[in-house]
MDAnalysis code that builds the backbone (N, CA, C; Angstrom):
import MDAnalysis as mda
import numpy as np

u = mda.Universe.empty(600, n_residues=200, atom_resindex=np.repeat(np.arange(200), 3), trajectory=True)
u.add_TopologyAttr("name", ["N", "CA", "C"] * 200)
u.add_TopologyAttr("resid", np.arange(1, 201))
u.add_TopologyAttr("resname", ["UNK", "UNK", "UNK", "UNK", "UNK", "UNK", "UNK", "UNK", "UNK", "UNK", "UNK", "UNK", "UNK", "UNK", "UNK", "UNK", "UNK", "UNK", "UNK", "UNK", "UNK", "UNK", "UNK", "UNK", "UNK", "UNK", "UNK", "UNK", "UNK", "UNK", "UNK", "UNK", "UNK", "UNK", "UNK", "UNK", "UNK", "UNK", "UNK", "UNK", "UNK", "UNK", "UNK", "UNK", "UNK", "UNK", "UNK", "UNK", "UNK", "UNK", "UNK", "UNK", "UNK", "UNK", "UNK", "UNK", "UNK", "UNK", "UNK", "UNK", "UNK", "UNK", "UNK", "UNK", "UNK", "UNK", "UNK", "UNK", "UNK", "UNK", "UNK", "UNK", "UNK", "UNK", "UNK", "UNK", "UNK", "UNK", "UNK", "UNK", "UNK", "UNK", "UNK", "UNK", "UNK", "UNK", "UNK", "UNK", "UNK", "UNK", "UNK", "UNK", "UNK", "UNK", "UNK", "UNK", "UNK", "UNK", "UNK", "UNK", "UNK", "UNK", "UNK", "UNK", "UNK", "UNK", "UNK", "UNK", "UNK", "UNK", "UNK", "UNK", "UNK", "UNK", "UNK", "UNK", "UNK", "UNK", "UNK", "UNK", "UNK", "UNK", "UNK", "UNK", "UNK", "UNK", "UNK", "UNK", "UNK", "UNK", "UNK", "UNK", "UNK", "UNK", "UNK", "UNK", "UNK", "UNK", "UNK", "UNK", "UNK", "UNK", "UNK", "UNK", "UNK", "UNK", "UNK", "UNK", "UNK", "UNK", "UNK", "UNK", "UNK", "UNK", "UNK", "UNK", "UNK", "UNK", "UNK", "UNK", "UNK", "UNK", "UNK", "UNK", "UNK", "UNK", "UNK", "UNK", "UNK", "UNK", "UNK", "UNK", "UNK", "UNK", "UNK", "UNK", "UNK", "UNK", "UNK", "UNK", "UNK", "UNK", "UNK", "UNK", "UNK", "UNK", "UNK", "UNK", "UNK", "UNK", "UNK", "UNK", "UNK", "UNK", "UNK", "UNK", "UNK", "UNK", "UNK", "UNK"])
u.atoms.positions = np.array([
    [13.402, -63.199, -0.765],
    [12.761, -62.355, -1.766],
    [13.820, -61.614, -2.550],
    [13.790, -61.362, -3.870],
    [13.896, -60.265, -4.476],
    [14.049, -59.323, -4.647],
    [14.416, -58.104, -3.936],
    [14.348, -56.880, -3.927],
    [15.088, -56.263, -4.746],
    [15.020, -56.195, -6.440],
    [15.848, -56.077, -6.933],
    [16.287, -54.172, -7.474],
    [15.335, -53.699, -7.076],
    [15.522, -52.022, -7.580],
    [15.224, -51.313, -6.048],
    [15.719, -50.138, -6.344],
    [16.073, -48.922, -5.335],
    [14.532, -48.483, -4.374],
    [13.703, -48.799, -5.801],
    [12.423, -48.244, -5.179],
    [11.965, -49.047, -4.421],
    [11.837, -50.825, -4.614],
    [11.432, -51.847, -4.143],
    [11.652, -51.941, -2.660],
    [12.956, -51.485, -2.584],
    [13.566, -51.659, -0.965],
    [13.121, -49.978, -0.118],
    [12.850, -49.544, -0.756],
    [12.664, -47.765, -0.183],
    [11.021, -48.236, 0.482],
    [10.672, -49.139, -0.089],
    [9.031, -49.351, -0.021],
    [9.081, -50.304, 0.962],
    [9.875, -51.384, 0.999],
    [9.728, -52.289, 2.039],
    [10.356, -51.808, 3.721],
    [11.223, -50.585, 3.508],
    [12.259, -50.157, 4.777],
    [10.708, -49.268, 5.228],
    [10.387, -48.531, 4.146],
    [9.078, -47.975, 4.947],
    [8.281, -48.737, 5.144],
    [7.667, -49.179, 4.778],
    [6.654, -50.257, 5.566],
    [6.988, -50.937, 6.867],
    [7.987, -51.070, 6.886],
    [8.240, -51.932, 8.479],
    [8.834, -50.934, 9.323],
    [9.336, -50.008, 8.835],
    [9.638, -48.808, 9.621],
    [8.359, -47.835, 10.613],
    [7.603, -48.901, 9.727],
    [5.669, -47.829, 10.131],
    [5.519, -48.506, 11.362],
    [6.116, -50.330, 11.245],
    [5.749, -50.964, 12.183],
    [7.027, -51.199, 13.573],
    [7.897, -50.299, 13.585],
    [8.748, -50.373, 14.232],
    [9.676, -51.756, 14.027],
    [10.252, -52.142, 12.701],
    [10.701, -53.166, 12.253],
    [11.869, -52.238, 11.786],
    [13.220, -52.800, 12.090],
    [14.432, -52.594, 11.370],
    [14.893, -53.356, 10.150],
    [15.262, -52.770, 8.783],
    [15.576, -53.580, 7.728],
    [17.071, -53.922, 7.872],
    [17.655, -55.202, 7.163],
    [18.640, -55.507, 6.613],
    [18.759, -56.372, 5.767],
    [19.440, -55.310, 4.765],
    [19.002, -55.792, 3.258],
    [20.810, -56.927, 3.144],
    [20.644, -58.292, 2.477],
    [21.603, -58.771, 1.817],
    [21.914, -58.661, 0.771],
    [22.762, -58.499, -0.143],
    [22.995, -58.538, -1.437],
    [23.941, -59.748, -1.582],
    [23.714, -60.753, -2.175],
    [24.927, -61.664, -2.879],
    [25.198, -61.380, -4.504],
    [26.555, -61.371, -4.879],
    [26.685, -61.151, -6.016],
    [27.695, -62.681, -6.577],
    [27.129, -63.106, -7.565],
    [28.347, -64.241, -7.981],
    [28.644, -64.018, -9.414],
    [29.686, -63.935, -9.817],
    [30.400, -63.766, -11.172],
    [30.669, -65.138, -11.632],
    [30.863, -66.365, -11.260],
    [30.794, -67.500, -11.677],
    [30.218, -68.437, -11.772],
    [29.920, -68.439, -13.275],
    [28.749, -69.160, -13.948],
    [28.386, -70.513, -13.352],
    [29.541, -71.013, -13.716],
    [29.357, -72.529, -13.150],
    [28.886, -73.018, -11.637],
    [28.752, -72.056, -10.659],
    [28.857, -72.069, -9.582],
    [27.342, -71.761, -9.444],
    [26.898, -70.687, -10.329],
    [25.801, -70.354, -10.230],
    [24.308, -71.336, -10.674],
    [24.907, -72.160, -12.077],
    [24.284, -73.232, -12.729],
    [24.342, -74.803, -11.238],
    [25.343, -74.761, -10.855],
    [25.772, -75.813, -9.773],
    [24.283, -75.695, -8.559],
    [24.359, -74.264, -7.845],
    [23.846, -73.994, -7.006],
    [22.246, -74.225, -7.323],
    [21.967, -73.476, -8.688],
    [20.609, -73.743, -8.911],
    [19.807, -75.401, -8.840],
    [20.843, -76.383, -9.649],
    [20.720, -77.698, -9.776],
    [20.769, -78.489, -7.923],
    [21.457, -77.870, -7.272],
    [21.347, -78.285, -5.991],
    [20.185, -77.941, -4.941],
    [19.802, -76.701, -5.636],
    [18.611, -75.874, -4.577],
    [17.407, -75.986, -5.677],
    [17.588, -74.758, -6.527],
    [16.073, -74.415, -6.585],
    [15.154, -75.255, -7.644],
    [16.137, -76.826, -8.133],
    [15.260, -77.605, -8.866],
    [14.302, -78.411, -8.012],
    [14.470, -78.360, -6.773],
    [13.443, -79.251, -5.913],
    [12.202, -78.022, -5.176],
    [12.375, -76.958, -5.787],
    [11.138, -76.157, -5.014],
    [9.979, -76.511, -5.980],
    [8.897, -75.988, -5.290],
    [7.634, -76.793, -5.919],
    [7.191, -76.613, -7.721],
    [8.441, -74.963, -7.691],
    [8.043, -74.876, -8.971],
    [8.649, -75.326, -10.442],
    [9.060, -76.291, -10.262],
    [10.071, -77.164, -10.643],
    [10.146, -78.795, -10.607],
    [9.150, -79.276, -9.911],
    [8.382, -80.211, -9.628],
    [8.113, -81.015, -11.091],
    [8.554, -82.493, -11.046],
    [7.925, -83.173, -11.924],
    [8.944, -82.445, -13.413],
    [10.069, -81.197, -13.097],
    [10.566, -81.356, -14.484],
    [11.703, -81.203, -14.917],
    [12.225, -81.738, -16.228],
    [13.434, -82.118, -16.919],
    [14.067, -81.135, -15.987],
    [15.377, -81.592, -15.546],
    [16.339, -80.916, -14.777],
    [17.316, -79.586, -15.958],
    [17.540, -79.973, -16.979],
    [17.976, -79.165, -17.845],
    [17.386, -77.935, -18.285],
    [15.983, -78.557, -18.249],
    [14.936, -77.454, -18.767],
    [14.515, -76.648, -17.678],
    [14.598, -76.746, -16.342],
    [14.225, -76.498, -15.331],
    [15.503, -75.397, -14.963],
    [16.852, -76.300, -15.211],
    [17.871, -75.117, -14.674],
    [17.814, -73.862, -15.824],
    [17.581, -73.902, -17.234],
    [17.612, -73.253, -18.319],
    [16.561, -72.152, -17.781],
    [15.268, -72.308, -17.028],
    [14.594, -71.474, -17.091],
    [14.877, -70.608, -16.137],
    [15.663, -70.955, -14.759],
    [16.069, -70.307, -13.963],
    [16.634, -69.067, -14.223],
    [18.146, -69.873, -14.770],
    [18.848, -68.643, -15.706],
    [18.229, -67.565, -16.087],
    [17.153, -67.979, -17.047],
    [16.331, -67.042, -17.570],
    [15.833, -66.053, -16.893],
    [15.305, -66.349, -15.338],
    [14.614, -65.711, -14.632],
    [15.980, -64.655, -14.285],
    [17.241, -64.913, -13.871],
    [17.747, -64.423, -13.319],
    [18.489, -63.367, -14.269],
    [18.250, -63.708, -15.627],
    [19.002, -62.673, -16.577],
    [17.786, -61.734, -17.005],
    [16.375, -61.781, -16.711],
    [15.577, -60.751, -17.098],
    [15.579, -59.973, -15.230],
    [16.106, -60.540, -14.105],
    [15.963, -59.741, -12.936],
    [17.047, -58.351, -13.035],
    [18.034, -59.200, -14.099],
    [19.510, -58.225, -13.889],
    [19.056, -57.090, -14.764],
    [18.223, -56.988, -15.916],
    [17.869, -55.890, -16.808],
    [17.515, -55.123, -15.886],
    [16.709, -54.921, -14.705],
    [16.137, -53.859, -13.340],
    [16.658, -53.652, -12.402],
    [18.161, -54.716, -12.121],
    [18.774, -54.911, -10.909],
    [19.909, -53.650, -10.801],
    [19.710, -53.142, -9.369],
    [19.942, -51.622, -8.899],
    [21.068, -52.798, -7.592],
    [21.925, -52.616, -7.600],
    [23.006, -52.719, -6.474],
    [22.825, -52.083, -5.059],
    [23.546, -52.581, -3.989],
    [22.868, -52.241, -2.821],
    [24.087, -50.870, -3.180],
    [23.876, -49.603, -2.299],
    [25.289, -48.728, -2.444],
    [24.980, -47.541, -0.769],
    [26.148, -47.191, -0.817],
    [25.843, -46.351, 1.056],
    [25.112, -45.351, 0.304],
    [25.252, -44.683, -1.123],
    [23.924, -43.303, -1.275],
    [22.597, -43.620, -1.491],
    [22.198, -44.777, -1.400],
    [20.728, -45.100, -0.770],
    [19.837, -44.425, 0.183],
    [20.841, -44.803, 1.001],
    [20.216, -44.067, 2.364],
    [19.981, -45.073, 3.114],
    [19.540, -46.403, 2.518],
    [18.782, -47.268, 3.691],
    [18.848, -47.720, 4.806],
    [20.467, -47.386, 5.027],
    [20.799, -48.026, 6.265],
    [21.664, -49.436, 6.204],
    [21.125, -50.257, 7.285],
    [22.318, -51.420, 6.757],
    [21.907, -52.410, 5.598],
    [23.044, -52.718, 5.504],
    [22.963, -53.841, 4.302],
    [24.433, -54.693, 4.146],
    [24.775, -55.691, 4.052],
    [25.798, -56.886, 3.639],
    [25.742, -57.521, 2.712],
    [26.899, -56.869, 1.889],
    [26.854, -57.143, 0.347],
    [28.321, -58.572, 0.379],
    [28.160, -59.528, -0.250],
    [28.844, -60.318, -0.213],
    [28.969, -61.043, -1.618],
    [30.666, -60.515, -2.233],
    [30.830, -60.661, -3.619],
    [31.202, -62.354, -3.650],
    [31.185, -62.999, -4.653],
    [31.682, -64.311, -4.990],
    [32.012, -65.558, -3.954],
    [30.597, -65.549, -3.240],
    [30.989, -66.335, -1.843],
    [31.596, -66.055, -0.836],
    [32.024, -64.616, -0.380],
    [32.872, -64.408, 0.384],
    [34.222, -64.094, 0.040],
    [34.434, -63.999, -1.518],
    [35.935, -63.291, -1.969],
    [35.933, -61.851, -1.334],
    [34.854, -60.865, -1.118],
    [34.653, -59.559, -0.479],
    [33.226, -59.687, -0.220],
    [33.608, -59.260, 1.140],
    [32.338, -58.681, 2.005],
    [32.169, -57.215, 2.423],
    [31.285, -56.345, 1.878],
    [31.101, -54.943, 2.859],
    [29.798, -55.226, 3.559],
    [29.744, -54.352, 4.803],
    [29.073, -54.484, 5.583],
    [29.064, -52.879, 5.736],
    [27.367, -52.494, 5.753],
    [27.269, -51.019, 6.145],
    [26.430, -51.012, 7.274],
    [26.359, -50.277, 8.017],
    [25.951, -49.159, 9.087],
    [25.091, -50.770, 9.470],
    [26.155, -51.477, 10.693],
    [25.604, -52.815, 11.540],
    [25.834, -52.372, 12.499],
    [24.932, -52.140, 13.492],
    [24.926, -52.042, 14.747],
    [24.403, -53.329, 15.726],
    [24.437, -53.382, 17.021],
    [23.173, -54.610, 17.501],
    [23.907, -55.862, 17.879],
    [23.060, -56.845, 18.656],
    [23.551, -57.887, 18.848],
    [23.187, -58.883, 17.466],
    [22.380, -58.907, 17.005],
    [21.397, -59.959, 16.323],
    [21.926, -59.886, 14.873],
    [22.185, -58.368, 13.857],
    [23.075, -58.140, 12.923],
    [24.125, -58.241, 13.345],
    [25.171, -58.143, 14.356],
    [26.264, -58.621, 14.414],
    [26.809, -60.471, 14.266],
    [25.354, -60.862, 14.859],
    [25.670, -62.256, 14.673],
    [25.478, -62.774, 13.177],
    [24.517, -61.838, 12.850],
    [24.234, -62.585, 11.526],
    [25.761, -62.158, 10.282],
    [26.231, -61.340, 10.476],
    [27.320, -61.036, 9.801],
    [28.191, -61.826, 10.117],
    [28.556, -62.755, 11.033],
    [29.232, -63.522, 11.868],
    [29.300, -64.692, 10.954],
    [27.940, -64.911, 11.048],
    [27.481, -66.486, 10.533],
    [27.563, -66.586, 9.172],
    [27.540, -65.101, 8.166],
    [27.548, -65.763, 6.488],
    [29.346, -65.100, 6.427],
    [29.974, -64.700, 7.108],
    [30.980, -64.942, 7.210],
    [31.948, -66.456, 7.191],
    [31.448, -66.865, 8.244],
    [31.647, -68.411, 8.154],
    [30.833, -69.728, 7.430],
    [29.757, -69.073, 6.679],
    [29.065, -69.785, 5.958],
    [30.072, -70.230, 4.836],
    [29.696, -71.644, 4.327],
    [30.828, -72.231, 3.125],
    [29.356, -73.061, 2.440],
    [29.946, -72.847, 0.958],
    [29.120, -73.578, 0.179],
    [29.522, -74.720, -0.051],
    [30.428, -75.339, -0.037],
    [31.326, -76.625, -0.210],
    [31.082, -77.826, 0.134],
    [31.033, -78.986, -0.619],
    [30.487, -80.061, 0.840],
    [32.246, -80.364, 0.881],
    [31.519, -80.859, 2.453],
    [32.791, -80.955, 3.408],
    [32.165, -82.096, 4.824],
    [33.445, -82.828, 5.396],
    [32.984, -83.627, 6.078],
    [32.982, -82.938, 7.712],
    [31.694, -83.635, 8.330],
    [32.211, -83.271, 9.902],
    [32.347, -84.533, 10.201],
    [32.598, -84.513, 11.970],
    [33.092, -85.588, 12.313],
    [32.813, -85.347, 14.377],
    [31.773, -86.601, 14.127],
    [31.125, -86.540, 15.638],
    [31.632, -87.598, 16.266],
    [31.694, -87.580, 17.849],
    [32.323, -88.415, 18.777],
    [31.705, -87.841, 19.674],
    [31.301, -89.301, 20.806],
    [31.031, -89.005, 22.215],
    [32.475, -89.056, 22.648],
    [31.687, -88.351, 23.852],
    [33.174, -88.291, 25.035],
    [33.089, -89.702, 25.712],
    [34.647, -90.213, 26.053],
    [34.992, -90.933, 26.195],
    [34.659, -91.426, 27.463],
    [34.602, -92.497, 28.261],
    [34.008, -93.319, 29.246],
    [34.409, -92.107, 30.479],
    [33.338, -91.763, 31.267],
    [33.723, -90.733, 32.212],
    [33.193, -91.843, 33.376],
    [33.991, -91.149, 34.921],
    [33.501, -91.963, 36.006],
    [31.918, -92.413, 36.073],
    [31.411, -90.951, 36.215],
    [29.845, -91.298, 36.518],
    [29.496, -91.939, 35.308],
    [29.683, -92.567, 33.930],
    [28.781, -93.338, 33.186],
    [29.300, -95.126, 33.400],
    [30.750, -95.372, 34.441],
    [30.701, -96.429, 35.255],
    [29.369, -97.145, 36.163],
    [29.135, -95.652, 36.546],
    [28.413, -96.096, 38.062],
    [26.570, -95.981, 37.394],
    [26.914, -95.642, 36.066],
    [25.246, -95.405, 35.767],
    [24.753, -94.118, 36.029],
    [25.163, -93.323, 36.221],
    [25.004, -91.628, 36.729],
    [25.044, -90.744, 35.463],
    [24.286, -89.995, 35.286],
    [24.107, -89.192, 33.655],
    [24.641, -87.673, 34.629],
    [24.642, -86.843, 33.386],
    [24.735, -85.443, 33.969],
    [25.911, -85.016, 34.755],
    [26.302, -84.183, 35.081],
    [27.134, -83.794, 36.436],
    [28.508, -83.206, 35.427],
    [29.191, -83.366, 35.790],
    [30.947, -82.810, 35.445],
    [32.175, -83.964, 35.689],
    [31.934, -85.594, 35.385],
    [32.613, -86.031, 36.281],
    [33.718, -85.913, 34.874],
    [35.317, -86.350, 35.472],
    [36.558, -86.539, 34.576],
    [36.265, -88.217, 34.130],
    [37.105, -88.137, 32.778],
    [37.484, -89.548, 32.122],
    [37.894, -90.012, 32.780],
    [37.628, -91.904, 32.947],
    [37.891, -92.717, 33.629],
    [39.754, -93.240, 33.034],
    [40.250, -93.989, 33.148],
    [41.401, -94.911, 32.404],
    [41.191, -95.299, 31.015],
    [40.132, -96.230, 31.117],
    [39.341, -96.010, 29.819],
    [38.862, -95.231, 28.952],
    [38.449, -93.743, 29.348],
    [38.249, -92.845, 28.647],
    [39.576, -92.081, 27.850],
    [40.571, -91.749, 28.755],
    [41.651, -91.636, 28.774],
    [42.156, -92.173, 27.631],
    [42.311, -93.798, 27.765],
    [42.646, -94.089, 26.234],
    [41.976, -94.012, 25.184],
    [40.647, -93.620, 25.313],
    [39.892, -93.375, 24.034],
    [40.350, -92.483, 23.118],
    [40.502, -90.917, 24.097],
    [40.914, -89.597, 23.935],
    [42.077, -89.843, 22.991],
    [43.249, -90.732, 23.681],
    [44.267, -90.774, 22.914],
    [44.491, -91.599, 21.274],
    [43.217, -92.724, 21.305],
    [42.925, -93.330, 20.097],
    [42.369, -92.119, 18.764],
    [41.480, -91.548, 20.009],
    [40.881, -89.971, 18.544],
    [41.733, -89.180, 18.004],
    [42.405, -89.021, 18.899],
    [43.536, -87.856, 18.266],
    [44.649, -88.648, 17.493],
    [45.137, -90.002, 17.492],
    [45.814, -91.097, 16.654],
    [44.858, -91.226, 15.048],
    [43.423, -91.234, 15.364],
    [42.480, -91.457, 14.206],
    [42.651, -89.815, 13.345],
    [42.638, -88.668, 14.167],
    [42.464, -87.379, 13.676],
    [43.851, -87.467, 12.955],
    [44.687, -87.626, 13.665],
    [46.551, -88.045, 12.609],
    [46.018, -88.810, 11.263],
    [45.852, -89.569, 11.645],
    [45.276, -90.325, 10.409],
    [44.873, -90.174, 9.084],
    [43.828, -89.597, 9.708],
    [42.891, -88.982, 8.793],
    [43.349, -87.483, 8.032],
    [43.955, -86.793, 8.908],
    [44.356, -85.221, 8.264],
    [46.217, -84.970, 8.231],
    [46.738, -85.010, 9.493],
    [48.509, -84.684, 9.235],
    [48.937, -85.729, 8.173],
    [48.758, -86.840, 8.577],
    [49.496, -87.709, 7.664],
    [49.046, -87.791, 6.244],
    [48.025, -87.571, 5.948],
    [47.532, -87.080, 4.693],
    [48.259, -85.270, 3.775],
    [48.408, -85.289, 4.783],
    [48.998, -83.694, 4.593],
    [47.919, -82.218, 4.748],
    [46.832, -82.904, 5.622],
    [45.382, -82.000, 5.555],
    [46.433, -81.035, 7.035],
    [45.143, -80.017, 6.582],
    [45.102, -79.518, 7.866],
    [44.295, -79.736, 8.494],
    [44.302, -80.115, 10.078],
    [43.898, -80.361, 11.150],
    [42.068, -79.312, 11.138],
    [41.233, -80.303, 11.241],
    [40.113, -79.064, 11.649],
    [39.721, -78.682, 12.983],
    [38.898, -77.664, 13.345],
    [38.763, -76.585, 14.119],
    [37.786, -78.239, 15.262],
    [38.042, -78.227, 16.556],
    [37.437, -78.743, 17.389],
    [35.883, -77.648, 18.200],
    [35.420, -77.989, 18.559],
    [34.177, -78.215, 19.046],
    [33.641, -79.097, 19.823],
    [33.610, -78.253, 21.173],
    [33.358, -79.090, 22.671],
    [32.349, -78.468, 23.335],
    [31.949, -79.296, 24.097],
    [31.139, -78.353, 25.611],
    [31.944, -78.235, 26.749],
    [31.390, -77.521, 27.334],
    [32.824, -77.032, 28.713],
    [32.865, -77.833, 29.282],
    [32.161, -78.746, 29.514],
    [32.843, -80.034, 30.545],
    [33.909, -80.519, 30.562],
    [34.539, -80.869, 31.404],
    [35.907, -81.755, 31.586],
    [36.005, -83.000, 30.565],
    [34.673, -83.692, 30.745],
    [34.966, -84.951, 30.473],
    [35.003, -84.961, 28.828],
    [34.125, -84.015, 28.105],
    [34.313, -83.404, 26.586],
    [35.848, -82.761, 26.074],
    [36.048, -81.846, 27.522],
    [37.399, -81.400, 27.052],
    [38.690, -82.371, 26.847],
    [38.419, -83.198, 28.312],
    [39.640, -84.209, 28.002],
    [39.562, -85.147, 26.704],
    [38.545, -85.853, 26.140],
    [38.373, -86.350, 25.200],
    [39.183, -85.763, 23.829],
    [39.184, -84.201, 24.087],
    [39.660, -83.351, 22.738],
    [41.009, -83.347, 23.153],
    [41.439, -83.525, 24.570],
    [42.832, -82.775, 24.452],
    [44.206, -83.034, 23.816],
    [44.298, -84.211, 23.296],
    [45.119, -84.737, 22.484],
    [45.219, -84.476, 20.856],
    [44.259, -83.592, 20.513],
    [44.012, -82.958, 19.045],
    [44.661, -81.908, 19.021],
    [45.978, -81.809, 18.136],
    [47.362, -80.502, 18.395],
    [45.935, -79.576, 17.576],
    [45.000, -78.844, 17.688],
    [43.990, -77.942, 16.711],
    [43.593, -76.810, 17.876],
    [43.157, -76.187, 17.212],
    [42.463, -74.689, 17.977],
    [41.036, -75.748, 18.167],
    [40.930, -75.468, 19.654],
    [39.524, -75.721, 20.221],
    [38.762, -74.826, 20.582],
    [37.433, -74.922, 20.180],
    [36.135, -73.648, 20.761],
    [35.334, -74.570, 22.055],
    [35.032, -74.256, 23.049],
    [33.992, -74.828, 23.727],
    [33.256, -73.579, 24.224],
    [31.504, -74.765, 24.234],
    [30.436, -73.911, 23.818],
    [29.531, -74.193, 25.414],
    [29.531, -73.104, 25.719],
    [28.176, -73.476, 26.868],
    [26.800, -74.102, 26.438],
    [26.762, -74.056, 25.244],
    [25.578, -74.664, 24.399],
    [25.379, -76.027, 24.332],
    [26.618, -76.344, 24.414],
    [27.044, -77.979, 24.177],
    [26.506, -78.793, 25.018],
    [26.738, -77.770, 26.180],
    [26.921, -78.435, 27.566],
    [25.307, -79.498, 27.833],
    [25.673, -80.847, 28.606],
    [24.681, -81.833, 28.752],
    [24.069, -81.661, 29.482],
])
């Protein structure tokens, strides 16, 4: 939603405040046009209201919408009063963050922190032949077999490949705590995260 003036949000913090609901307001701000015309053509030409029309005429009206919101548009600021809010200029060129307390706003500040608008590639792999998927056995913690072993070492030859020798930098790994996940990664010179989430 919208919340584009002082009063709008004073009205919505009370209302859920009646209902024992905590607000946190986002603000995104983008100064670049092209980015902004980009984003619209990627997102909001496929919502329903937009349906069935000319893509030009469709992004043109957007604009529109968004240059009669700015004639009323009131900035988030700490003399509000409202409490928290995460204002985030030009994608993440500056972020303020006011009065975040909590587990749940901490994560969420977390996450559009690391949020990227960019396309960009990932890159999935099973773990490599572990004992128990010899014997037919799922589940458990067992280590890479010989075979797995050399798999591990083929990925991290493919990850060369693909990024040092290109002159990339190496990306961020992502495992589950198991052995047989970890060994698979361990030949990737990169900062590894492993996730209890992961886990099989």
């Amino acid at each position: 939603a919208t919340n584009a003036t002082l009063a709008r949000r004073e009205m919505i913090k009370s209302s859920l405040a009646h209902h024992g609901i905590r607000t946190l307001f986002l603000e995104s701000i983008c100064h670049d046009q092209e980015l902004v015309e980009s984003n619209i053509r990627k997102t909001k030409l496929f919502s329903p209201d937009y349906r069935n029309m000319d893509p030009d005429e469709a992004t043109k009206d957007f604009m529109e919408r968004i240059e009669n919101y700015q004639k009323v548009y009131e900035t988030l600021t700490e003399e509000e009063g409202l409490g928290a809010f995460i204002k985030i200029v030009d994608v993440g060129a500056q972020i303020t963050v006011n009065e975040i307390s909590g587990y749940i706003p901490g994560k969420i500040v977390s996450f559009l922190i690391n949020t990227h608008i960019m396309s960009r590639s990932i890159y999935l792999s099973r773990h490599g032949e572990s004992e128990w998927n010899v014997i037919g056995r799922l589940g458990g913690d067992p280590p890479l077999t010989e075979k797995g072993q050399k798999y591990a070492q083929r990925l991290a030859e493919f990850m060369e490949e693909e990024f040092t020798i290109k002159g990339l930098p190496l990306p961020l790994v992502w495992s589950s705590q198991l052995q047989r996940a970890r060994q698979t990664v361990q030949h990737i010179p990169t900062l590894h995260m492993c996730f209890r989430a992961l886990n099989e």
